[in-house]
Every structure is written in C-alpha cells, then in structure tokens.
gemmi code that builds the backbone of each chain (N, CA, C; Angstrom):
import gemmi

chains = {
    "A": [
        ("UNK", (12.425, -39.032, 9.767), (13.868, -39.218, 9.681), (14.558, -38.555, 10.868)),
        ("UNK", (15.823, -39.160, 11.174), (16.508, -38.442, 12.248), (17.468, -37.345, 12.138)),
        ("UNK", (17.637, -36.420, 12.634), (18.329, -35.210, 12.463), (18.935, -34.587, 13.435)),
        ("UNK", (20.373, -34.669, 12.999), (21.506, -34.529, 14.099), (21.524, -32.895, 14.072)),
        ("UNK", (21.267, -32.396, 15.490), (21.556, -30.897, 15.257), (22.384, -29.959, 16.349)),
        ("UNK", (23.220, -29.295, 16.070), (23.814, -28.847, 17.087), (22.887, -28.561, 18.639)),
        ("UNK", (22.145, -27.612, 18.294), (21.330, -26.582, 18.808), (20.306, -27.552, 19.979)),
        ("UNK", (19.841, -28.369, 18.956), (18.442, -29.309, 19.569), (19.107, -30.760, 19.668)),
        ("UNK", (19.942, -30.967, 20.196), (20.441, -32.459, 19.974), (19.832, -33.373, 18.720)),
        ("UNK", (19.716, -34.583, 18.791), (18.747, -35.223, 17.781), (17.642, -35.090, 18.103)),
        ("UNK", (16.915, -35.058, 16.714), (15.469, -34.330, 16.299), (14.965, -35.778, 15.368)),
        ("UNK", (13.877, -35.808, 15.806), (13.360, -36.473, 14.536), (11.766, -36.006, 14.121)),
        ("UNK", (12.219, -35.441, 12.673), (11.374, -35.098, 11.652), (10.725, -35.436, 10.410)),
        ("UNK", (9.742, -35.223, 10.020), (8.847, -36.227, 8.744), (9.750, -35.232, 7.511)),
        ("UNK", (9.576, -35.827, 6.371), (10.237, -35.798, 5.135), (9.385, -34.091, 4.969)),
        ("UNK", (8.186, -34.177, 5.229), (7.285, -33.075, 4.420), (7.893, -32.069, 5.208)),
        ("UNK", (8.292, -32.032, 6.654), (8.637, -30.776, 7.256), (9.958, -30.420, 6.625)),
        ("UNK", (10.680, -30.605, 5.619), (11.768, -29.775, 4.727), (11.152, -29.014, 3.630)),
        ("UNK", (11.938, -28.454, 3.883), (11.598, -26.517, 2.766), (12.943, -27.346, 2.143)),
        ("UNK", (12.581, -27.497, 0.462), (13.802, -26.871, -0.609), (14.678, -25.762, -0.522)),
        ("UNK", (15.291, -25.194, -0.524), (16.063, -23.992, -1.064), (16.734, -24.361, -2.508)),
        ("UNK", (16.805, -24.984, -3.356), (17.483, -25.263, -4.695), (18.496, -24.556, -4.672)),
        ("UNK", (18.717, -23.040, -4.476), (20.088, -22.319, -4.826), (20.938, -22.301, -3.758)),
        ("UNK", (20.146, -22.780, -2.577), (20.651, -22.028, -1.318), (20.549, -21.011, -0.841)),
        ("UNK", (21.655, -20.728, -0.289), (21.300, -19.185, 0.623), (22.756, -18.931, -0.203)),
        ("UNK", (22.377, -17.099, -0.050), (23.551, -16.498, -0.205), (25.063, -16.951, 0.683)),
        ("UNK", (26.046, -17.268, -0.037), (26.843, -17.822, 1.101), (26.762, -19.000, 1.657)),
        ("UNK", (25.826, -19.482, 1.318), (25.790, -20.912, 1.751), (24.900, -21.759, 0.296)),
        ("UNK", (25.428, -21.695, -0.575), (24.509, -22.085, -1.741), (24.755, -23.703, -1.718)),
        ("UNK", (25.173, -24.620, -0.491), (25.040, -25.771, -0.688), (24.040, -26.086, 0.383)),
        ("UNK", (23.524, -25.502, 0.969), (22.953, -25.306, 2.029), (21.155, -25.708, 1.531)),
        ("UNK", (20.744, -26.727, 0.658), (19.442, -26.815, -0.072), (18.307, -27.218, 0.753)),
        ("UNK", (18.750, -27.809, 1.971), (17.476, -28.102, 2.707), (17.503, -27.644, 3.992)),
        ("UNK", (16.504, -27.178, 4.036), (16.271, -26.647, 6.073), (14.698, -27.086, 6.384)),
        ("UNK", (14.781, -27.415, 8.015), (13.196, -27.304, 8.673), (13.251, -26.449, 9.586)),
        ("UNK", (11.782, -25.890, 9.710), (11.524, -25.102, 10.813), (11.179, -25.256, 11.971)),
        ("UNK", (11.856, -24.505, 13.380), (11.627, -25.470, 14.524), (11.087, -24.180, 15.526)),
        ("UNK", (10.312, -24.678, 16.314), (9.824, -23.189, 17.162), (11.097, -23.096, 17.712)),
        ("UNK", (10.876, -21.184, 17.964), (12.060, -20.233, 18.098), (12.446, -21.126, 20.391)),
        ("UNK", (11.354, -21.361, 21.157), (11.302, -21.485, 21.868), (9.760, -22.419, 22.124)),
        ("UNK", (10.218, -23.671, 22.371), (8.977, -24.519, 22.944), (7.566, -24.188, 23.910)),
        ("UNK", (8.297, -23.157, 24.923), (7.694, -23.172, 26.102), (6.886, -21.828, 25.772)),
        ("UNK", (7.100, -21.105, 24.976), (6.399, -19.248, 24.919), (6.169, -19.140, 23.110)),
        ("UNK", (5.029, -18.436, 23.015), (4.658, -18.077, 21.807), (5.590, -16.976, 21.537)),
        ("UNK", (6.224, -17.012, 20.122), (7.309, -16.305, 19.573), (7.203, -16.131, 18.182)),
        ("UNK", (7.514, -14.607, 18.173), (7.502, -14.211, 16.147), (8.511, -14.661, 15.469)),
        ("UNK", (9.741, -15.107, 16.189), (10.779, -16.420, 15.377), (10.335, -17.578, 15.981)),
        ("UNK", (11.296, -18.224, 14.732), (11.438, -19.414, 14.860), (13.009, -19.614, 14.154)),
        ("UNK", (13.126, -21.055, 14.168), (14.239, -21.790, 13.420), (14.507, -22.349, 12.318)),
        ("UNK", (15.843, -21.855, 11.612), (15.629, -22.410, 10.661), (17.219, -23.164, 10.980)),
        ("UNK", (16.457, -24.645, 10.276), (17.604, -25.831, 10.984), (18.511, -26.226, 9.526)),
        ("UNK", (19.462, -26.299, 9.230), (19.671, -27.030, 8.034), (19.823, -28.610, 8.688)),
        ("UNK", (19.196, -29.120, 7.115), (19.246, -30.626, 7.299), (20.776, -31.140, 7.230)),
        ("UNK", (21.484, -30.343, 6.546), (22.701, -30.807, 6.297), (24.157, -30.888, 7.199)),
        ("UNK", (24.013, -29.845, 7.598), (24.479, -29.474, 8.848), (24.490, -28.852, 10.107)),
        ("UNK", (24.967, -30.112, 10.796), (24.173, -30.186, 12.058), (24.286, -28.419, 13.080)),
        ("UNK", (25.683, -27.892, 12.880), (25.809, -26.321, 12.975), (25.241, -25.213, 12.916)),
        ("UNK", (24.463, -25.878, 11.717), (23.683, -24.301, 10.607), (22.390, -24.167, 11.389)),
        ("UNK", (22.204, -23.040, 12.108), (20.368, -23.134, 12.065), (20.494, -21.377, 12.335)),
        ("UNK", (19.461, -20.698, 11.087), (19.201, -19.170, 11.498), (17.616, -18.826, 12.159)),
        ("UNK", (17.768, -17.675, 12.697), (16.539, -17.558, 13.446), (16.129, -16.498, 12.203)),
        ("UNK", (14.946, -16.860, 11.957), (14.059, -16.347, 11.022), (12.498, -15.288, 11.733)),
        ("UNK", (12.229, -14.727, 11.248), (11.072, -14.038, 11.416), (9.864, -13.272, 10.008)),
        ("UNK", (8.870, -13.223, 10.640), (7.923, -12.179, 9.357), (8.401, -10.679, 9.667)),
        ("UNK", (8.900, -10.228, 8.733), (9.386, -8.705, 8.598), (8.201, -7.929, 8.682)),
        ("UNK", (6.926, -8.543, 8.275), (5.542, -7.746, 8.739), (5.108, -7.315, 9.953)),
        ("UNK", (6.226, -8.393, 10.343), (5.460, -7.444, 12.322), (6.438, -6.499, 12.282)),
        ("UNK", (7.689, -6.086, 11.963), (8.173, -5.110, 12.546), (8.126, -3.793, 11.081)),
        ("UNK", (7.896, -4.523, 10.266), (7.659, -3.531, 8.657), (6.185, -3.447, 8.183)),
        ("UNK", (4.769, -3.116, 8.580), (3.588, -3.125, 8.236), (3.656, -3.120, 7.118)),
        ("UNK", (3.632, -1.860, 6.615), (3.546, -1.915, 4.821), (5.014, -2.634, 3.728)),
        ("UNK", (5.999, -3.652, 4.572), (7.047, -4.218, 4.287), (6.528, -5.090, 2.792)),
        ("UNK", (7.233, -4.317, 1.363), (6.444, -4.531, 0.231), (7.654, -5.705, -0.389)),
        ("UNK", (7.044, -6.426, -0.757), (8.070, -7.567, -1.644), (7.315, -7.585, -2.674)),
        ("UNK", (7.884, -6.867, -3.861), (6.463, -7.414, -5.171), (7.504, -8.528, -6.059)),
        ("UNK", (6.505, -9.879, -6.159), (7.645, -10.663, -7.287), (6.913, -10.676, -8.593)),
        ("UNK", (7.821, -10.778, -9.455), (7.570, -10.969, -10.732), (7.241, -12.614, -11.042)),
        ("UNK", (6.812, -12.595, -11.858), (5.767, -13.803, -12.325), (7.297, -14.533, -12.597)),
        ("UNK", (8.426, -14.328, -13.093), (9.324, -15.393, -13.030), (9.771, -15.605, -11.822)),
        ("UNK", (10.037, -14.342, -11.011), (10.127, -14.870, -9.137), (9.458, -16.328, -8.633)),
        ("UNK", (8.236, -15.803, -9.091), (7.194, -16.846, -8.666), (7.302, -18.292, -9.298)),
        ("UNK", (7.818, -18.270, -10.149), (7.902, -19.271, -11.288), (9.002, -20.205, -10.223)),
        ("UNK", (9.975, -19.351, -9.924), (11.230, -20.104, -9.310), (10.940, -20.964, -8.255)),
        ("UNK", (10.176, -20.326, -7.511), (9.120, -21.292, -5.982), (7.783, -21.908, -6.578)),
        ("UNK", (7.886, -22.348, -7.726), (6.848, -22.639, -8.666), (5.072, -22.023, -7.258)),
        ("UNK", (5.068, -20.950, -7.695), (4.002, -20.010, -7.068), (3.201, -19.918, -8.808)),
        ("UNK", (1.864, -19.618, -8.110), (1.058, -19.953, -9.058), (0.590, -18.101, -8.727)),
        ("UNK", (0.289, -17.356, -10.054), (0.435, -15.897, -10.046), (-0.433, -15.280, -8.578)),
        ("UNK", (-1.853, -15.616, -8.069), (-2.256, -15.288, -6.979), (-2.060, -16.081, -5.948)),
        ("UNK", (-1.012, -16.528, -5.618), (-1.178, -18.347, -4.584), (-0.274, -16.913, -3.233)),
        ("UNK", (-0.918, -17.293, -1.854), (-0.508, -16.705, -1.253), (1.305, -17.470, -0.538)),
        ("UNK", (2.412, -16.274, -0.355), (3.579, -17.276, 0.462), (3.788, -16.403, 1.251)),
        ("UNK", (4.784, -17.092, 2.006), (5.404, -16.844, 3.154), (6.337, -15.440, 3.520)),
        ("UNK", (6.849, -14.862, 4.180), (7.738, -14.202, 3.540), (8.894, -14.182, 5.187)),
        ("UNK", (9.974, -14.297, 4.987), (10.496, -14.735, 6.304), (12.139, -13.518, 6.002)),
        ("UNK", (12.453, -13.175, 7.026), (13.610, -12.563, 7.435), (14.683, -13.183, 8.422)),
        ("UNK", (15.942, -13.138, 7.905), (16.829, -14.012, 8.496), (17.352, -12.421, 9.538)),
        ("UNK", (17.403, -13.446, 11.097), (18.103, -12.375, 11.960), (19.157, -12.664, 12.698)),
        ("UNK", (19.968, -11.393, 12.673), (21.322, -11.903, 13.406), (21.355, -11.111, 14.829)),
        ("UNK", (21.933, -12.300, 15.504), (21.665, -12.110, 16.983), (23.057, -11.758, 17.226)),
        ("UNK", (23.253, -10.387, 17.631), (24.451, -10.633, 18.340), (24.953, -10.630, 19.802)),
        ("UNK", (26.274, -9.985, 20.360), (26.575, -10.506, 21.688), (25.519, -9.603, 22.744)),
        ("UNK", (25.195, -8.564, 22.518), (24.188, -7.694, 22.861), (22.764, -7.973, 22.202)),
        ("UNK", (21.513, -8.788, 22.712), (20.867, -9.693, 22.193), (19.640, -8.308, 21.601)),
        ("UNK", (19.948, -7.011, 22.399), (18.954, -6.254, 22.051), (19.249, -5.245, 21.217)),
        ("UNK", (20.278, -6.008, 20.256), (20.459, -5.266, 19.112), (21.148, -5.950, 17.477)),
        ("UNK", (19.776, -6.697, 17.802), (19.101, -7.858, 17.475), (18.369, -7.357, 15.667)),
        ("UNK", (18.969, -7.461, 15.104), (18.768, -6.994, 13.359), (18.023, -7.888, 12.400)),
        ("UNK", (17.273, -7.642, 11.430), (16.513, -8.532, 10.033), (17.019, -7.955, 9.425)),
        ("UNK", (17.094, -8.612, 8.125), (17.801, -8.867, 6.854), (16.897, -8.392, 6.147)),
        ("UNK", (16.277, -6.665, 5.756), (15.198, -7.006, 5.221), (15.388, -6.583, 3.460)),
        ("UNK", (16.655, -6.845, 3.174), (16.892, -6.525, 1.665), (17.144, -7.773, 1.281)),
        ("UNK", (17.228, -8.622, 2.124), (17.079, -10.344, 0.925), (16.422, -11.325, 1.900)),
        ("UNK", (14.407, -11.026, 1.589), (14.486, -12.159, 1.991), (13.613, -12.920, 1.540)),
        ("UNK", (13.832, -14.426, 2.665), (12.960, -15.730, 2.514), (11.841, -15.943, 1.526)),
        ("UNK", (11.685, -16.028, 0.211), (10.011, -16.744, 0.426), (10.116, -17.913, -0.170)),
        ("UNK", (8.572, -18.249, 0.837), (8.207, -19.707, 0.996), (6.600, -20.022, 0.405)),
        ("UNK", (6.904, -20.951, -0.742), (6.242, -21.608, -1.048), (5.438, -22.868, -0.174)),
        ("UNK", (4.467, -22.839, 1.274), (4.516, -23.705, 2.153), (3.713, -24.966, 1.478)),
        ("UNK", (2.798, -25.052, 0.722), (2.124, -26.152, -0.036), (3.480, -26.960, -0.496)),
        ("UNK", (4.072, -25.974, -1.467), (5.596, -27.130, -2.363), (6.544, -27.303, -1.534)),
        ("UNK", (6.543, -26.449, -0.399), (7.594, -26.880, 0.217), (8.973, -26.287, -0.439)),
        ("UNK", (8.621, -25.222, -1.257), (10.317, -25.001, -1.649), (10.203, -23.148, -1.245)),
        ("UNK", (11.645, -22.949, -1.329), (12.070, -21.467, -0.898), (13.014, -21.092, -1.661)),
        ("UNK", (13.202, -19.472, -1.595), (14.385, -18.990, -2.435), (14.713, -17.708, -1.768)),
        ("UNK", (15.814, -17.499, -1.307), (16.323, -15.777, -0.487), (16.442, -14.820, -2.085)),
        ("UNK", (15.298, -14.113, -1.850), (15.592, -13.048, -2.949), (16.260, -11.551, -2.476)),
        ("UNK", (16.929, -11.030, -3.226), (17.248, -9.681, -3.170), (16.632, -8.658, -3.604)),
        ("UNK", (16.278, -7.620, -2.806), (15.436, -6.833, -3.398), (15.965, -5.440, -4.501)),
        ("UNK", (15.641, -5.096, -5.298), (16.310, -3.561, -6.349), (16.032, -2.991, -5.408)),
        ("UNK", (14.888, -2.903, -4.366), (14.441, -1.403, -3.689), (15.500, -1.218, -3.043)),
        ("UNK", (15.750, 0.311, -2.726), (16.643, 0.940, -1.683), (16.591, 1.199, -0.534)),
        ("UNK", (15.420, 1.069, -0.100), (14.504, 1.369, 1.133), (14.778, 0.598, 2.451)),
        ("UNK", (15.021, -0.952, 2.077), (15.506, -0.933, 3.472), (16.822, -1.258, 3.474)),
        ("UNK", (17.422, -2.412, 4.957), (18.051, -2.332, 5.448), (18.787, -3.509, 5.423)),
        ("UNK", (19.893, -4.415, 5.041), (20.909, -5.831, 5.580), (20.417, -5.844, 7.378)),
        ("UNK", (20.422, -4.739, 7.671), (20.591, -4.549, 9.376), (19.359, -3.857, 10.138)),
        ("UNK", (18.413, -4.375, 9.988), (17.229, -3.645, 10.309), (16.846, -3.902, 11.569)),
        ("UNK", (17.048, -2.918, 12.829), (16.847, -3.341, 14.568), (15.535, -3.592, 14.787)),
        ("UNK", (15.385, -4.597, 15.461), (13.616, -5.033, 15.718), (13.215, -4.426, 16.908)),
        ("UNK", (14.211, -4.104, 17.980), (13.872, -3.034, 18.854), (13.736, -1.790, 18.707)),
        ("UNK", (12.655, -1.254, 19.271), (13.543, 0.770, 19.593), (14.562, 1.085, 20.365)),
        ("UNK", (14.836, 2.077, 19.799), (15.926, 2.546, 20.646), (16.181, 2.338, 21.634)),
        ("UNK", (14.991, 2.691, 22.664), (14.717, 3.038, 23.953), (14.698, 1.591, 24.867)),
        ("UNK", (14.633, 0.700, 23.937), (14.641, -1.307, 24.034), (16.221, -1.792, 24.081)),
        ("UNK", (16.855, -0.662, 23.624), (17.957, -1.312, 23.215), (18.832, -1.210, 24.507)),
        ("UNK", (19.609, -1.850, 24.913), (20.932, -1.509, 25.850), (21.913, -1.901, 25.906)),
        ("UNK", (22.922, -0.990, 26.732), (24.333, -1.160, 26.617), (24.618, -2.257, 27.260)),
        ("UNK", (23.746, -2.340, 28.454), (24.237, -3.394, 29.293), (23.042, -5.295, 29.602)),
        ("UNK", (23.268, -5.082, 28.797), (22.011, -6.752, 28.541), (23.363, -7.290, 28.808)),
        ("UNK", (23.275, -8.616, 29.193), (24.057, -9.227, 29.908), (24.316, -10.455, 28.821)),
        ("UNK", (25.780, -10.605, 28.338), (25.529, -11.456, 27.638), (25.506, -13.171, 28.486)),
        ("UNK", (25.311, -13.980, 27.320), (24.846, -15.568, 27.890), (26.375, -16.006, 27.040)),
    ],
    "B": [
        ("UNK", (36.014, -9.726, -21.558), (35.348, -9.196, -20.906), (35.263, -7.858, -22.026)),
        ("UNK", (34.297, -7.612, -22.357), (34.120, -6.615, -23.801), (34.612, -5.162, -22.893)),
        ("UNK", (35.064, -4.346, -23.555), (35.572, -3.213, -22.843), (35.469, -2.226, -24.724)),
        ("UNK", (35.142, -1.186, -23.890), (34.051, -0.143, -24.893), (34.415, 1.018, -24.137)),
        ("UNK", (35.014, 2.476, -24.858), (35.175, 3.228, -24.385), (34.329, 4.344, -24.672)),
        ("UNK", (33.404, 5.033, -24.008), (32.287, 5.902, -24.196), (32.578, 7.459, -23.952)),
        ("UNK", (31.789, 8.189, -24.415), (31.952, 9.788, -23.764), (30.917, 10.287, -22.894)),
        ("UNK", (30.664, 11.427, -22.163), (29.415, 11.734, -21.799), (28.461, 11.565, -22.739)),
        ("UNK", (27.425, 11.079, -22.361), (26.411, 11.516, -23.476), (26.485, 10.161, -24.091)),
        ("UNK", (27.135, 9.217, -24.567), (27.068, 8.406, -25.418), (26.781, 7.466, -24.607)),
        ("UNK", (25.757, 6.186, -25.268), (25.131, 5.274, -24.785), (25.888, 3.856, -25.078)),
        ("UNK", (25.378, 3.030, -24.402), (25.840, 1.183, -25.028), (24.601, 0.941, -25.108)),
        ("UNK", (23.780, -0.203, -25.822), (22.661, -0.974, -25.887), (22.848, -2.133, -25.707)),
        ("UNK", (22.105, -3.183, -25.160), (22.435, -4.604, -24.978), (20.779, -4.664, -25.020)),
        ("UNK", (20.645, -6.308, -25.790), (19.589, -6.279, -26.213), (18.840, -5.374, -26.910)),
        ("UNK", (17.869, -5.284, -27.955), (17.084, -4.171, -27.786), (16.570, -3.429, -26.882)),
        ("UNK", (16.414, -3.647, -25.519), (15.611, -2.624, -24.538), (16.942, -2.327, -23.650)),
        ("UNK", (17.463, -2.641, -23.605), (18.140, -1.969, -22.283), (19.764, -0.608, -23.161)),
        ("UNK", (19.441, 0.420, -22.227), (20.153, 0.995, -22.775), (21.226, 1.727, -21.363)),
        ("UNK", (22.417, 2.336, -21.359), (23.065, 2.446, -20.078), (23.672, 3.995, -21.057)),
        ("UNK", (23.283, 4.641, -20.439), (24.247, 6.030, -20.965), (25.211, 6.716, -20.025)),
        ("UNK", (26.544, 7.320, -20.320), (27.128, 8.177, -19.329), (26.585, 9.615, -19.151)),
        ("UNK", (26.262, 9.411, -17.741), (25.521, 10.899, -17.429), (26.835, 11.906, -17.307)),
        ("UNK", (27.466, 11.592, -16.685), (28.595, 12.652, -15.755), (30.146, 11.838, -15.591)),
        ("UNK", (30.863, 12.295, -15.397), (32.228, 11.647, -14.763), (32.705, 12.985, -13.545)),
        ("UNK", (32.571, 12.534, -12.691), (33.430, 13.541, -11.850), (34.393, 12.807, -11.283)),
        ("UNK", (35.676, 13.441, -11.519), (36.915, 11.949, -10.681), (36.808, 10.646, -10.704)),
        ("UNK", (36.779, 10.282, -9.794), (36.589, 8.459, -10.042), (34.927, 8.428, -9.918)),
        ("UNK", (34.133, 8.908, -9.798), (32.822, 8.646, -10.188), (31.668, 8.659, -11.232)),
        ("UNK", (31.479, 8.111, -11.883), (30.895, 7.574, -13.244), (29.064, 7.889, -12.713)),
        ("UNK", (28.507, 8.776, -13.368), (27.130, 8.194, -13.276), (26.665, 7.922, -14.772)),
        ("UNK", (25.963, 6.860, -14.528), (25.280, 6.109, -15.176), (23.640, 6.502, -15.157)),
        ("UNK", (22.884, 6.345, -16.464), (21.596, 6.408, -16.433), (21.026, 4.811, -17.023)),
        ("UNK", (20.385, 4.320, -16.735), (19.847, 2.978, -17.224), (18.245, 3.222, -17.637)),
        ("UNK", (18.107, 2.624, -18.448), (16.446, 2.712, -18.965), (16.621, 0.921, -19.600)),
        ("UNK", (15.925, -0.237, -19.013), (15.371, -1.002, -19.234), (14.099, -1.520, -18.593)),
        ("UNK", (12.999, -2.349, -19.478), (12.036, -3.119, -18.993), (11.463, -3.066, -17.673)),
        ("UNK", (10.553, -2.735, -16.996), (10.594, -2.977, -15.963), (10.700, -3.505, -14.702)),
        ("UNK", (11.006, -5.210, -15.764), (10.798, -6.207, -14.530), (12.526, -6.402, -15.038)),
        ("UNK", (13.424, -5.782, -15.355), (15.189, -5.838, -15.295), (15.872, -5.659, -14.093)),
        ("UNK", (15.885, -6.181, -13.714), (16.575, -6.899, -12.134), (18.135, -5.751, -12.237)),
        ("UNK", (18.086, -4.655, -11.291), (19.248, -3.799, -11.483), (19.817, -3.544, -10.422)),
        ("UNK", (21.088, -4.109, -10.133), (21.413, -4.110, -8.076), (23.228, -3.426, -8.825)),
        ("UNK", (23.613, -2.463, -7.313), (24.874, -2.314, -7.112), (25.821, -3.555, -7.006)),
        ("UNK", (26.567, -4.598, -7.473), (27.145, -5.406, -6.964), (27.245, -5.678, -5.781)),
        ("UNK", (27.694, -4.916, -4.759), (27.926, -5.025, -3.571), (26.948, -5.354, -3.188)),
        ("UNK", (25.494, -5.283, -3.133), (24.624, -5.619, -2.034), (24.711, -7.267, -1.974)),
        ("UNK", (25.442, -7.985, -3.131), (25.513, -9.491, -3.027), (26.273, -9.633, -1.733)),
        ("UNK", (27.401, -8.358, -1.455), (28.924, -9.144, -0.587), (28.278, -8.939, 0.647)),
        ("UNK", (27.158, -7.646, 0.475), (26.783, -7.607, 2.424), (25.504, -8.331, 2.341)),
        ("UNK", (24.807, -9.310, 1.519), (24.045, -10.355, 2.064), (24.199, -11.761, 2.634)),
        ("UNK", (26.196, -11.569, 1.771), (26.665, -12.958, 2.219), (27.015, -12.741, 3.491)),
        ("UNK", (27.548, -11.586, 3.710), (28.019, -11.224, 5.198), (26.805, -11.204, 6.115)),
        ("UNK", (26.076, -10.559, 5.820), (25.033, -10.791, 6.914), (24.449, -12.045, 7.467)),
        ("UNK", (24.750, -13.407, 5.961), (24.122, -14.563, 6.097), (25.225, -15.189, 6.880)),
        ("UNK", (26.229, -14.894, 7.196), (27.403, -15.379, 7.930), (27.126, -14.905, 9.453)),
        ("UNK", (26.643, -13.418, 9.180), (26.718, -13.474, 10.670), (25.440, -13.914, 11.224)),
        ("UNK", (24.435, -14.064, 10.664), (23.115, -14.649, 11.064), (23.933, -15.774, 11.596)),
        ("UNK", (24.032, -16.599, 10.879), (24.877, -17.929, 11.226), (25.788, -18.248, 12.145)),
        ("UNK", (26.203, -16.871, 12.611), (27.328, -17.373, 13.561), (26.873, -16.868, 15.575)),
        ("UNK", (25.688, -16.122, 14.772), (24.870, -15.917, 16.052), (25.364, -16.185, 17.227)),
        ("UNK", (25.264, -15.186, 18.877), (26.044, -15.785, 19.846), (24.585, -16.173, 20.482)),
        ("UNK", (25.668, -16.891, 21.369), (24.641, -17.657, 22.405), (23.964, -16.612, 23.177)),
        ("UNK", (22.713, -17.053, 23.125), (21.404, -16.443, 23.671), (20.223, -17.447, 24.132)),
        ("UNK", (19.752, -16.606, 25.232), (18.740, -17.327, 25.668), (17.435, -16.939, 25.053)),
        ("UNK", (16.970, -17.728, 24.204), (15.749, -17.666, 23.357), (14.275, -17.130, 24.094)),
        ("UNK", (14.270, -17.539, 25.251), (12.977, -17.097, 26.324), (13.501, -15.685, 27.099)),
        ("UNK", (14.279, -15.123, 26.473), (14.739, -13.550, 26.951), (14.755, -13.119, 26.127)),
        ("UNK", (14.511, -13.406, 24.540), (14.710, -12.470, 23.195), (12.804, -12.625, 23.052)),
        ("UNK", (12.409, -13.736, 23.179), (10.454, -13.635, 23.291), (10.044, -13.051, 24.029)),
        ("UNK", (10.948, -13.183, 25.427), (9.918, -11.863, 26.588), (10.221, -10.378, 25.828)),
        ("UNK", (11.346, -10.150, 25.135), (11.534, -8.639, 24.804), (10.627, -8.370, 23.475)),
        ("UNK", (10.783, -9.437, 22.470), (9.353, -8.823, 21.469), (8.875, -8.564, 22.212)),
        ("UNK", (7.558, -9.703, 23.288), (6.302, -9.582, 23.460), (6.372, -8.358, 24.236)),
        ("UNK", (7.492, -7.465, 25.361), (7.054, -6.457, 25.708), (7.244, -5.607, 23.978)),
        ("UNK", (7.794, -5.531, 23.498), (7.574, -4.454, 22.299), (6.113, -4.276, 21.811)),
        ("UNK", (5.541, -5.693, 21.448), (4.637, -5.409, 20.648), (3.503, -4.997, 21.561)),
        ("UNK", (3.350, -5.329, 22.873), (2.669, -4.469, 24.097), (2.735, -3.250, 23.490)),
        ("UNK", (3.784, -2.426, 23.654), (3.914, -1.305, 23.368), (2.959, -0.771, 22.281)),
    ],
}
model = gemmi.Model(1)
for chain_id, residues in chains.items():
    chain = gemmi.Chain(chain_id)
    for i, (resn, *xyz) in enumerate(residues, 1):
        res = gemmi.Residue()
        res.name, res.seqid = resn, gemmi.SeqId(i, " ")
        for name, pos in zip(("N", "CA", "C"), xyz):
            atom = gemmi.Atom()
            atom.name, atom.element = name, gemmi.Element(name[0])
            atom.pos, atom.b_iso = gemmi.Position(*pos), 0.0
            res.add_atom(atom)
        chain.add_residue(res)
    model.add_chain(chain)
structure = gemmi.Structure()
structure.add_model(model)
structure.setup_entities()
C-alpha cells in the first residue's frame, strides 16, 4: 500500500509491516497504526522510525532502552501480556520513544512508558511503568557528549 | 464522586484486598499507605500528564540530521 509521509515523501509498504497500537499512544490515542522505517538508510543505527499510517506528520524516533539501560527491567503481568496477546514466555520487543530536541545532543528516552511489541502479531501497547526508578527524560549521552554548542539544522 | 471523610489511622477498603489508610496529614500533605495485590497497578496521576507531554514533544521533534545523531551513538558506544 502507499503511504503519504511527511518525513519520507511517499513510501510504499506491505500490509504486514503495520504494528497495531489498539489504544494508541498516550496523547495520541487515535493514533492505532504505525510502521517502522530505518532511523537512517545509509548507516547502521540503534533508532529507527516510527511512521504513523495515519498521519502523514506523525513519525517518533524510537529506540531499545537496553543499549543505554543494561539491566532496564519491564516485568509484565500475564494481563499486560494478554493485551499484546503475548503468550506467558513468547519473547517482545521493547522500544523507547525519543525526543530530539533543538540541541540534538541532548537527546532523551522515555523510559517510564514504554513500547512493547508483539513482532509475530504485529500489535503494540505504550505501557507505564509503577517503578520509580527511571526517567520521562532519560539522556542517551554523557555528559561529557553533551554540548552547548551543536549546531542546530 | 463518593467523598468519605477519614482520620489518621482510619482506613477505606475497596474490594476485599485493597486497603488505603491515612498515615499523616501535615498541611496540605496527606500520606497515604496502600496495601493491595501485587499485580494492582498504583501510579501518581500525574505521571499520565508528563507522558502525554513527552509524547508531544517526541512528536514535535526539531529538525535534525539523522546521520549526525548515528555518528554520535556509534562514537558513545565505542566508548
């Protein structure tokens, strides 16, 4: 199918490359379908894209919170799982939405609500976590990565 | 919206398992003790308003050059 997108001009993508979201996203709970698009064609990258099908505007850059959180713990409950119809040991995905801002190297994950993906069903759900531990705003750089003066685009 | 007026010390129950007691009042601050189930899903309200916010600003992302945010992981994870 064809897919009008801000970002990537028109795209055309197979039916199977859409992820469900059923509830949506926080804030965007009409927001039920997205595909994933490499973060950058030309270079291997720990994001990627997430495009909504719906509108052509919407696309967040996503990542695994495991590369920058090793022991980064999401435990779901068997109704969690139920919701991404996950079968009690079936392995998923687990993805972090990041916000880029005008200073690109201070560059944050979302790591108190996120992504998982059911990739066999094809469906997803942004969960929130009870833990206290991390962060809405979690920097993927160090400090010492970070600067005042990155030049914006 | 049921409204129930409690003392220190005195509890509400909802359901059989979940129980919410007043620990303390100091000024405008209320603590609360909760004892339910373990898998009882228990969040501050607010963390809903700064996930929508964050999902807004994910979304509103500025322009960036995507092959300058991959060269800076890949030097990180060098590191």
């Amino acid at each position: 199918m064809k897919l009008e997108t801000t970002r990537f001009g028109n795209i055309d993508i197979e039916e199977k490359e859409i992820i469900e979201f059923p509830d949506g996203l926080y804030g965007f709970e009409k927001e039920t379908r997205f595909t994933f698009l490499p973060f950058n064609p030309d270079v291997e990258s720990p994001m990627e894209w997430m495009q909504s099908v719906k509108s052509p505007h919407l696309a967040f850059v996503i990542t695994d919170p495991h590369l920058y959180v090793p022991d980064y713990k999401l435990k779901l409950l068997a109704e969690d799982k139920n919701k991404v119809k996950l079968d009690s040991d079936e392995p998923f995905l687990t993805r972090s939405i990041v916000t880029i801002p005008e200073n690109y190297t201070e560059m944050t994950a979302n790591l108190v609500a996120p992504l998982v993906i059911n990739s066999n069903q094809r469906i997803g759900k942004q969960f929130v976590l009870t833990s206290m531990e991390y962060d809405t705003r979690h920097f993927l750089l160090p400090e010492e990565m970070r600067t005042t003066t990155a030049t914006p685009h | 919206m049921l409204v129930l007026t409690r003392k220190i010390g005195e509890s509400i129950k909802i359901n059989e398992d979940v129980k919410i007691t007043v620990i303390d009042v100091k000024g405008k601050n209320i603590r609360l003790g909760i004892e339910a189930p373990r898998e009882t899903k228990i969040y501050r309200e607010e963390v809903f308003l700064r996930i929508k916010e964050e999902n807004q600003s994910a979304a509103t992302s500025h322009q960036f050059d995507p092959s300058k945010v991959s060269q800076l992981m890949k030097d990180k994870i060098k590191k």
